[in-house]
Structures are given as C-alpha cells and as structure tokens.
C-alpha positions in Angstrom: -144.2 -4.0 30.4 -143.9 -0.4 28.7 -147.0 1.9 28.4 -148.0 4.1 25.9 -151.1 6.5 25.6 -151.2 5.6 22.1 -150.3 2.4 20.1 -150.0 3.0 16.4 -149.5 -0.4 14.1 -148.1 0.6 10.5 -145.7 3.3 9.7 -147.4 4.3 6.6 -149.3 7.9 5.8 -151.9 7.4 8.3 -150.0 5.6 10.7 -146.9 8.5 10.8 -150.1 11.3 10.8 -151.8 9.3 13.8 -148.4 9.5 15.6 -147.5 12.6 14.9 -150.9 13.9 16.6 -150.7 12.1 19.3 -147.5 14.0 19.9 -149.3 17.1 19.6 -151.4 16.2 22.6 -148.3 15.5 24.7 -148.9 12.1 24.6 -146.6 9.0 24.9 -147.0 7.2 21.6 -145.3 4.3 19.8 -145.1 3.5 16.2 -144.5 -0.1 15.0 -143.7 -0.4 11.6 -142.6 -3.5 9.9 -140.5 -2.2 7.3 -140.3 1.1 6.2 -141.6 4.7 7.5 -143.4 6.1 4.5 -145.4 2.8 3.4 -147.0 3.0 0.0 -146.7 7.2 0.5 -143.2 6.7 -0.8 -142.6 3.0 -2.0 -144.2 1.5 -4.5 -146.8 3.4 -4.3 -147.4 7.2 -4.5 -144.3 9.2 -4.4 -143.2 6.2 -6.2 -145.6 5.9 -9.3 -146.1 10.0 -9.7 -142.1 10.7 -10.2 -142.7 8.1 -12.9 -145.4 9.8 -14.0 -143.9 13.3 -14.1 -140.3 12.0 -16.0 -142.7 10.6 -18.5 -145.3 13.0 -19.2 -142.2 15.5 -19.7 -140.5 13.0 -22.0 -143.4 12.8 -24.1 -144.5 16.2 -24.4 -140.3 17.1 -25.8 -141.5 14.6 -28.1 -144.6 15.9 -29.5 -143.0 19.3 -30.2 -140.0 17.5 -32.0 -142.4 15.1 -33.9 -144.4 17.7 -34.8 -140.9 19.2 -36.5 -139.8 16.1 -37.8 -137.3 15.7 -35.5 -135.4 13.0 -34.0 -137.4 12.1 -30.6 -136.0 12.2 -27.1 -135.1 9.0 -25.0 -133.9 8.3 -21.3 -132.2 4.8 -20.4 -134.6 3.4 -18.0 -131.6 3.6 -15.9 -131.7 7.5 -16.4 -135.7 7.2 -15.3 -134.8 5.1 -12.3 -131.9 7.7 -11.2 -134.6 10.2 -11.2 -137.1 8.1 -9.4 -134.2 6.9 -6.7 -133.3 10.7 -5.8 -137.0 11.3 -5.0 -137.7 8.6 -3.1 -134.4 9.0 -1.0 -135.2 12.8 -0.3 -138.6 11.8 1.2 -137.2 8.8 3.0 -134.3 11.0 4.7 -136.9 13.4 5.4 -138.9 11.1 7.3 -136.1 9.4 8.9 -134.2 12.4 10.2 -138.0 13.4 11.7 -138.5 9.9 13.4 -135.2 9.9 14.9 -135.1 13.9 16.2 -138.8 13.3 17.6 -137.1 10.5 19.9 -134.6 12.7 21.5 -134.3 14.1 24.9 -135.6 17.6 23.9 -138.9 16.5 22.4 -139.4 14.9 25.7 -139.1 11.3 24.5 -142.9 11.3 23.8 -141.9 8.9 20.2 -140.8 5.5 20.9 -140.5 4.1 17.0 -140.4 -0.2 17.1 -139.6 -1.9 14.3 -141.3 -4.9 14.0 -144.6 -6.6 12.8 -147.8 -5.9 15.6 -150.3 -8.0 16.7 -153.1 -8.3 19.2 -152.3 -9.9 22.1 -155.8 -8.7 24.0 -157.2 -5.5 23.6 -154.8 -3.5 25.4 -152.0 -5.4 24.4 -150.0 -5.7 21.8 -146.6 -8.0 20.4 -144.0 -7.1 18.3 -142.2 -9.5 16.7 -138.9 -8.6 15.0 -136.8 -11.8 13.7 -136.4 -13.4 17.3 -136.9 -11.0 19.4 -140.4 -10.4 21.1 -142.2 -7.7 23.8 -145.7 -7.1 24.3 -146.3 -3.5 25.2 -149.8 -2.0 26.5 -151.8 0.6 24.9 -154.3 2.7 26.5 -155.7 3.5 22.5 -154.7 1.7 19.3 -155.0 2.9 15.9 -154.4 0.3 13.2 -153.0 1.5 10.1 -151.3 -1.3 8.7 -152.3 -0.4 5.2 -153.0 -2.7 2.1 -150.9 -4.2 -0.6 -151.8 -5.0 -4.4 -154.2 -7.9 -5.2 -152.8 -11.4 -6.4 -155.3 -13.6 -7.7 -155.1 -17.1 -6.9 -155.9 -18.1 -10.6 -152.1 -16.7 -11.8 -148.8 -17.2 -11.2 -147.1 -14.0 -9.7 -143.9 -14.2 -9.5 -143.2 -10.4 -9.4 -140.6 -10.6 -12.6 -143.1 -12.0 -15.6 -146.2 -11.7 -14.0 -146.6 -8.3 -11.7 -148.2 -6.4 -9.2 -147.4 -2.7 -9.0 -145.0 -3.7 -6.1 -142.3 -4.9 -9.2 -142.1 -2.0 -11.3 -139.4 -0.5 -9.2 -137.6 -3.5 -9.8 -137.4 -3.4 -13.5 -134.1 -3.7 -15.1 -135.1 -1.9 -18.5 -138.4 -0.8 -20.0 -140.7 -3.8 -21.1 -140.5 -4.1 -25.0 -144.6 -5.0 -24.4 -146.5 -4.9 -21.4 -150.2 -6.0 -20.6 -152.0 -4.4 -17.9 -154.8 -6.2 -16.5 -157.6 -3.6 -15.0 -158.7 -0.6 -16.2 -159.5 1.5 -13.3 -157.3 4.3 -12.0 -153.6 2.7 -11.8 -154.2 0.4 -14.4 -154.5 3.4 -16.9 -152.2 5.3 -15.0 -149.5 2.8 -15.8 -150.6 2.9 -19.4 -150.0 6.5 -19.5 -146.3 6.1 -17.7 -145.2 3.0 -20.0 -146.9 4.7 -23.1 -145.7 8.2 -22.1 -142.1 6.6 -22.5 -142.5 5.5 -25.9 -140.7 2.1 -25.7 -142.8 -0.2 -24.6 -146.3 -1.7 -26.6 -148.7 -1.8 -24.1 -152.4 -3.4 -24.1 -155.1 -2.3 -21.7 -157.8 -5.4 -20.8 -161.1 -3.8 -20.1 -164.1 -6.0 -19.0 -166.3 -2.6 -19.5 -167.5 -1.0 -22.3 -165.2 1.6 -21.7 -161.9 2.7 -19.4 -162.6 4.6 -16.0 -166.6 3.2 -15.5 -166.9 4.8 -12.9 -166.3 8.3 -14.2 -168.4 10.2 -16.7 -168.2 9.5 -20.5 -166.6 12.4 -21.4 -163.4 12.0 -19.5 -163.1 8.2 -20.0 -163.4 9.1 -23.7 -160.8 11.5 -23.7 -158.3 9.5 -21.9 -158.9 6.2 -23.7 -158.0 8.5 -27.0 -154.9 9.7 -26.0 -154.0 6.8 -25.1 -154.5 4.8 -28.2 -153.5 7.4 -30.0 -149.9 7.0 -27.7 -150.2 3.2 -29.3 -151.8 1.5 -26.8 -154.0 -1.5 -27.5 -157.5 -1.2 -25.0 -159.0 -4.7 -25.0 -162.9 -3.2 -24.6 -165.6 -5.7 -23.1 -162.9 -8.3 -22.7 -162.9 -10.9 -20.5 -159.4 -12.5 -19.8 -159.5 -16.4 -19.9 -155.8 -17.5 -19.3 -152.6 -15.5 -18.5 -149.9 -17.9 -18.2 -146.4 -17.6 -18.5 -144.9 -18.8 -21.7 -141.5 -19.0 -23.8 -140.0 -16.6 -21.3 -142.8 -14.3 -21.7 -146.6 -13.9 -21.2 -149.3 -15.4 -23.1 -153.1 -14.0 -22.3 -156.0 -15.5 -24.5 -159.2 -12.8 -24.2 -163.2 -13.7 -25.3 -165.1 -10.9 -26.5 -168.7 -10.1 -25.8 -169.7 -11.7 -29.6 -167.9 -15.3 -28.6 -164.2 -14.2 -30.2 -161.5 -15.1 -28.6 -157.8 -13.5 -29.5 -154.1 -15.2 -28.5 -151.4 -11.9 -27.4 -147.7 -12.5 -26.7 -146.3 -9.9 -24.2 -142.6 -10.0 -22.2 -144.6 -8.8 -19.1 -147.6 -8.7 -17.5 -148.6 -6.1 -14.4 -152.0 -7.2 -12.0 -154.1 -4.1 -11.3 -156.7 -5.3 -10.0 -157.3 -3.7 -6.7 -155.5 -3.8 -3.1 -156.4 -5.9 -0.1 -156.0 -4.5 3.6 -153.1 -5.8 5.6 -154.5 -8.1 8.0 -154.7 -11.4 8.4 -151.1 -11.1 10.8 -152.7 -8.6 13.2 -154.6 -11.8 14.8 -157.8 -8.9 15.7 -159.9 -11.9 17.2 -157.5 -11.4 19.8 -158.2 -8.2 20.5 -162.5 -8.9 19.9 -162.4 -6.1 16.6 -165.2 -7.5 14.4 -164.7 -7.1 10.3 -166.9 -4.9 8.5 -170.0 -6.6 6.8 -168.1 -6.7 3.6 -165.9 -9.2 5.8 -162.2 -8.2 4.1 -162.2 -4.7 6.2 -162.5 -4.0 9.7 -165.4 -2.4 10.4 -165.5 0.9 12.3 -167.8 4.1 12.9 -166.3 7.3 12.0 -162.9 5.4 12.7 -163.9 3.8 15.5 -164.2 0.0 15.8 -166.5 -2.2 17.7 -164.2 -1.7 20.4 -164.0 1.7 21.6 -160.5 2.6 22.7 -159.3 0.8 19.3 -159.3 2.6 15.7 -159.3 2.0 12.2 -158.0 4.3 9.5 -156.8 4.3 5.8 -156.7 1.4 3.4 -157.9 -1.3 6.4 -160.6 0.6 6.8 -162.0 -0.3 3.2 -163.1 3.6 2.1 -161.0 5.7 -0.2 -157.6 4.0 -0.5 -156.1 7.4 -0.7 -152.7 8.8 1.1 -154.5 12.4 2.0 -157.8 10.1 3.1 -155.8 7.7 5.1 -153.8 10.8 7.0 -157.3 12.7 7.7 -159.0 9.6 9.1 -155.7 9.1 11.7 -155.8 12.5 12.7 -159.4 12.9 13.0 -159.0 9.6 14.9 -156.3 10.7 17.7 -158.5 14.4 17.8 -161.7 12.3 18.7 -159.2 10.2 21.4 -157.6 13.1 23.0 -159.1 16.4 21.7 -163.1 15.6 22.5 -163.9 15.8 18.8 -168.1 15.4 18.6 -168.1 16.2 14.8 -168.1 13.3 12.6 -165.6 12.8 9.5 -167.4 13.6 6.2 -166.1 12.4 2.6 -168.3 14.8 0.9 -165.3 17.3 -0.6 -162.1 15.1 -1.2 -160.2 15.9 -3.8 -158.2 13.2 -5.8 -156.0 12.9 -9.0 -155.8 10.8 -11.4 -152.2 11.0 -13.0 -153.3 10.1 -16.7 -152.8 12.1 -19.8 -154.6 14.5 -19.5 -154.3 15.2 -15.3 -157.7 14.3 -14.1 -158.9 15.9 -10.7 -162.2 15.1 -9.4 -164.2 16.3 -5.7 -167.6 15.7 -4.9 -170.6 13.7 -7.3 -170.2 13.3 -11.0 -173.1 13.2 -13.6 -173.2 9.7 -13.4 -173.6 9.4 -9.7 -175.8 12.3 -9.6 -178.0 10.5 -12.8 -177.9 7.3 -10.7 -179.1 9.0 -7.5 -181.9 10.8 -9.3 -180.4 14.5 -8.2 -181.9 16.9 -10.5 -178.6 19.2 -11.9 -177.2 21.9 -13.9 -173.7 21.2 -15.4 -171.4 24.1 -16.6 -168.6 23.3 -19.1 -166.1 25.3 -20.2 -163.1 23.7 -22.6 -159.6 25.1 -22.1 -159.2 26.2 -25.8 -161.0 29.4 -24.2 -158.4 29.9 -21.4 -155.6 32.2 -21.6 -152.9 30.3 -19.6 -153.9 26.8 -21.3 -153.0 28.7 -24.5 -150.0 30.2 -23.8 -148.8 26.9 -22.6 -150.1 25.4 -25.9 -151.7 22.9 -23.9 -155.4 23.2 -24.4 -156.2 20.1 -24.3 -159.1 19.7 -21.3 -162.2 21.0 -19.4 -163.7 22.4 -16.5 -167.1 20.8 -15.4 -169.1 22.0 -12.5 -172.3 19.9 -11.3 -174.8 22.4 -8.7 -178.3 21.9 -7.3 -181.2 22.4 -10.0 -182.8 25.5 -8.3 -181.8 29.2 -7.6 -179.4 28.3 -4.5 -177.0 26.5 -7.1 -175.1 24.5 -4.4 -172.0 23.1 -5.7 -172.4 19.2 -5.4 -169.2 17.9 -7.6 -166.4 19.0 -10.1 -164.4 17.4 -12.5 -160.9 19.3 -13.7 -159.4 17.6 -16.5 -156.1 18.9 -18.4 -152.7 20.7 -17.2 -152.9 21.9 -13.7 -156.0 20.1 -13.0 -155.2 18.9 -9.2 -154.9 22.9 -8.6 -158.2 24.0 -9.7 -160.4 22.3 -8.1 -159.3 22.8 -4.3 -161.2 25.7 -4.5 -164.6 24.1 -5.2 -164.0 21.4 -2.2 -164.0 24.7 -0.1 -167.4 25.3 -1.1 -168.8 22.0 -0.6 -167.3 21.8 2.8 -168.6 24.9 3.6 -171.8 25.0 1.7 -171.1 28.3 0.6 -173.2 30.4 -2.7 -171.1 29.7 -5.6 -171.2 33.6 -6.0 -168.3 33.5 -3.5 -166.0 32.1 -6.7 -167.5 34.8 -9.2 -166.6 37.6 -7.2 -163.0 36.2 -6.5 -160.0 38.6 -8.6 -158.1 35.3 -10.0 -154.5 35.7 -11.1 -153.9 36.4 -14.7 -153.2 34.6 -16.9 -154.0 31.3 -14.6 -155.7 27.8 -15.7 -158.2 28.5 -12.8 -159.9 31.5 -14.1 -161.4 28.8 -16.0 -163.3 27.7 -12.9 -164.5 31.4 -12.2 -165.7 31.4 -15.7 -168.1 28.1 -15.2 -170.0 29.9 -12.2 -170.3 33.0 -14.3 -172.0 31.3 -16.7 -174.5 29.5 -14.5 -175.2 33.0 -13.5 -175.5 34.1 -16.5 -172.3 36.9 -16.5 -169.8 35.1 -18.5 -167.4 36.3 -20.8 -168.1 33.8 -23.4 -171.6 32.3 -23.9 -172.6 29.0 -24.3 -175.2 29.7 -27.1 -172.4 31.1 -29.1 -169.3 29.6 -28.5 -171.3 25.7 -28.8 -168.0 24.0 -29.4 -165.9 25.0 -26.3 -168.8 25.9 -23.4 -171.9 24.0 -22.4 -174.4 25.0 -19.6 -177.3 22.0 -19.6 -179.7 20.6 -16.4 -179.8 17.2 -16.3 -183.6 15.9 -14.7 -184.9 12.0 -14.2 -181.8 11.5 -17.1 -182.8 14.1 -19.4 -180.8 16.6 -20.2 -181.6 20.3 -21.4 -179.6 23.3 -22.9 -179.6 26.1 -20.9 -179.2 28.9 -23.7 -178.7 32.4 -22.6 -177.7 35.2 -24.2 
C-alpha cells in the first residue's frame, strides 16, 4: 500500500493550494481529482463565468457610446464569445497541467503523486480510488478534503441541463437564448443577468422572492444594480414566489404569485437554476472515516479546518463558509501550515475581499450597514460618489461609490467597505489591510496615491471622517455623505 504524508481529495482551488503546500514542507503528497485540475476555478465556474463577464461588459459599453451617437450597435456570434471564453480557459488549464506534470518529475524529488480518480474513505487513514475498473487504497498520515460543491437542483423541476439549467450548462450553449429566466437573485443569479443582458440578445427575467435584488447587501447598491439592469431590459419579478416551471412547447413555462394574490403566466426558451451550491459529498462515504457533519447537517463540520477527527481537514465549499475560490485556497493552506508548520493562530474571516461581477463591479470586505444595524454597532459611514473622482471621469465612467463603515468613537476603526463602480475589486484591498491589522485609518490619509487613480477616492472618504477633505459633505450634498448611524438612527455629520 503506498503512503503519503498528505492525502488531498479534489483537484479544485483549495485542493491544488493544499497540495502545493504540502510540497512546500517537503512532504510526500497525493492529489486525487476526479476530473479536472482547476475544478470550478476554471470550469463552469470562475475563470469560466468572469471571461463571460468581461466580453460582455466590453460589448456593451461599445454600445452605449454608439447608441448614444445613433449608431449601428456592436454584436459577437455567440460563437465569437465562446472562442474568447475557450482561449481562456485553455491557457489556465495548460498552465495547470504543465505544473502538475513538472511537479511529478525526478527533479522535484517526486514529492506529487497526482491520481485521477474519485476518493473515498476507506477508515480514517485510508483511502480508495476508484477510476472506471480499476481500484487502490492508499494510506494517509493527514487528509484534507476539498471535494468542492456543485449547483443546486431542486427535486420539484426537471433539469435536464439544455431547457432547464444550472450554471454548469451555460458553456454548453449553442447560441445566445432569445429569453432566459433566471431563478434567484443573489450573487450569480444577477451576475448572469448582467452577462445575458450585457450581450443585448437575449430577454431576460429576474424571479425575486425579496423586496429587492442582493438582500443581503445594503439598499443602496441593490438599488443601483437592479436599475441598470432594467434599464439593460431586464424583467425583475420583485416579491415573487415561483409556483411551477415546467417545460413546455420546446420551451419554458413559469407561472409566479405576487405578494397581493396575482399570479402571472411567462414563456421563456430557457431557464438557468441559481439557487445555491451543495458540497460534494455524499460519495466520500465519511462515516467510514468517523468525520461527523456540521450541525447544519449538509456540511462537514470542522474547527478552524479541522474536523472531529484530528489528522483529517475540511476546506472550501464542503466546509459550508464562504463558497469563494481565494476563501477555499486560504482555508487549504492555512490547513497544511497548522499540519506541518505548528500554526497556533486561528483563521479569521474578518477582512476578505469579494466581487461581485454585476454592472456596476461591486467589491465588498468587512460589515455592511445592514449587518452593522442588525448587530446594534454604533457607526459613522463616509460616502463619496465617483462623479468627484478624477480617473472615474476621464474614463467617462462615473457611475459608483466609495462607502467606508468605522467605529462610532475617536479611534475610527475601519469595520467594513463597500467599492462599487469601475475598478472596484482594486480599491478596496487596501482597507482589508487595515482591518487585518487593526491599524488608525490615518495610515490611508497620509498615503501619496497615484494620480489620476479611482482609489484616491478611498483616501478622500478617510479625509473626510477626519475632517481634511477636499470636498465637503455639507457642500457638495449630492456626491459625499459623512452620517453615524446609532440603535438605527442615522445622523449627518456636517462639517465645514
């Protein structure tokens, strides 16, 4: 029976990063992977959905400017879309392939045995692979289970992955849909609304069972998306719940009732599921190996990434926290340090930064007013619009805010921001800095920013908390805000 210092199950962005790490120790690891090295980092998933996202948001921004004109707008074949998409994904897949295969040579010592094949507990050291016929059990000394997560079905409809989708299908399309409904409205959902929208060739209807898009963001940037987006054509079904979706005359038929007892009868070609992800499981046969689920009961439970039993490790999307390629390859390194490397300190989620690839970018790290509100955290909140930034207006894209949340008292700890508009996901790296270090927001004030840059824009928020901005709230009412927010009340801060 071959033995390995480290067994990794799933060859996806934590499982590679745990790998890799264990590599960095000098350790003998192997990496089973079922399919494809990458996972949802590059197929149907990230790499996959963003390069989409980019082609689009291009496409329609041409199209604004030559609308705007009254000119003819610009088109690309879906097959011109897909080319795009193909190159990108290949580039990344050759990259990690060429990695994998050096990584198993002769010079690197041999410490990488890659497996392809689906894992599963045989006992707590050991584990199977199973690939077609063929079958070894191999013995771990540690395990770290990343076997990642893939879209949610629901029972209730018939997914068939050509009418009736998850997010797995869209590469799979043969042209754009001439109408699309997209069930959700959290992140991807309205992503893919922006995508499909963004393209111009496809109607597309939004079912929300809120109020409004993105609950569980503040008001202000739900408010601004959900505009652009109808104003792109799309159709947002608000406080809507869906009582049928069935397939029908070669199409999609979807009967909604509305909060007042209405009820409304669409016709669609296609319909794409986004209604969440569900960990990949139910094949690993854990009882074998004694790991107990969390108390959720769909996610293994763990402490800091460690499961009920020690030497074994749980880390992005099974783990059932932030279903997030960066989050899942910091839990797997973090995971192999506390394995190999004697790591005391514990993981904290305080400071991650995510994206939200909607029109406009949205970037968000640490508490929003909503959480804050909802935790009782007595705040100020600095706004600043991008109208007032140079580089948003030489772009012509000024379209956006800045929006930092600190602590209501004289320290002015930074507790959240909220970047929204063109180089969002840039901005706010800065501020996660802060948070992680618990440094005096003075530190960003006294920063020389390049010039002209979208980020000054996050220089000028702490200025104006401390009162040394270039603009001032009190006078400029329409692009800068500086309020505190206490037991929900919330209070202009004028200053002069």
């Amino acid at each position: 029976m071959d033995k390995y210092d480290l067994i990794v199950i799933g060859g996806g962005p934590a499982g590679y990063a745990a790998a890799i790490r264990g590599i960095d120790f000098g350790k003998r690891v192997c990496l089973i992977e079922k399919a494809r090295i990458g996972g949802a980092a590059i197929y149907n998933g990230a790499l996959s959905s963003k390069t989409l996202w980019e082609t689009s948001t291009r496409v329609s921004f041409i199209n604004n400017t030559l609308i705007s004109e009254g000119r003819e707008p610009y088109s690309l074949t879906w097959n011109e879309v897909m080319k795009v998409h193909d190159e990108a994904i290949f580039e990344r897949k050759f990259q990690y392939s060429c990695h994998i295969k050096l990584l198993q040579t002769e010079t690197m010592n041999k410490l990488l045995k890659h497996e392809r094949g689906l894992g599963s507990f045989v006992s707590k050291n050991e584990v199977k692979i199973t690939n077609g016929n063929r079958e070894k059990i191999i013995y771990g000394e540690n395990i770290v289970i990343a076997s990642g997560s893939s879209p949610r079905k629901l029972d209730i409809y018939d997914v068939d992955e050509e009418n009736i989708m998850t997010s797995d299908a869209i590469d799979d399309l043969k042209d754009y849909p001439k109408s699309l409904v997209i069930v959700g409205a959290g992140v991807i959902g309205c992503e893919y609304a922006t995508i499909f929208s963004n393209f111009g060739k496809t109607k597309v209807y939004l079912i929300d069972r809120k109020d409004r898009i993105l609950p569980f963001e503040d008001k202000d940037i739900s408010s601004l998306v959900a505009k652009n987006l109808e104003d792109q054509g799309v159709t947002i079904h608000h406080s809507a719940n869906l009582e049928r979706l069935e397939k029908k005359n070669g199409g999609v038929e979807y009967e909604l009732k509305y909060e007042d007892g209405s009820t409304e009868v669409i016709q669609v070609e296609k319909a794409l599921l986004s209604v969440g992800r569900v960990p990949n499981i139910k094949s690993l046969h854990l009882e074998n190996a004694g790991v107990k689920m969390s108390k959720r009961g769909y996610h293994i439970g763990d402490d800091d990434t460690q499961t009920n039993i020690p030497h074994i490790y749980a880390v992005g999307d099974v783990s059932g926290r932030i279903a997030l390629v960066n989050m899942g390859e910091i839990e797997a390194r973090h995971a192999v340090e506390k394995m190999f490397g004697e790591k005391t300190e514990r993981l904290t989620y305080d400071n991650v930064c995510t994206i939200m690839f909607l029109k406009p970018e949205v970037a968000a790290v640490g508490l929003n007013e909503k959480e804050c509100i909802k935790q009782n955290i007595p705040i100020k909140v600095v706004k600043i619009d991008f109208a007032v930034l140079a580089r948003a207006v030489a772009m012509r894209k000024t379209q956006g805010f800045f929006k930092i949340i600190v602590t209501n008292d004289d320290d002015m700890r930074i507790l959240g921001m909220r970047a929204v508009g063109e180089h969002a996901s840039s901005a706010i790296q800065a501020v996660g800095l802060l948070i992680k270090m618990n440094a005096p927001i003075e530190v960003l004030s006294e920063l020389v920013h390049p010039h002209p840059s979208i980020v000054e824009g996050v220089q000028e928020c702490v200025r104006m908390l401390l009162n040394t901005s270039l603009f001032k709230a009190s006078v400029f009412k329409d692009h800068l805000a500086c309020y505190s927010l206490v037991d929900g009340v919330k209070t202009p801060l004028e200053r002069l």
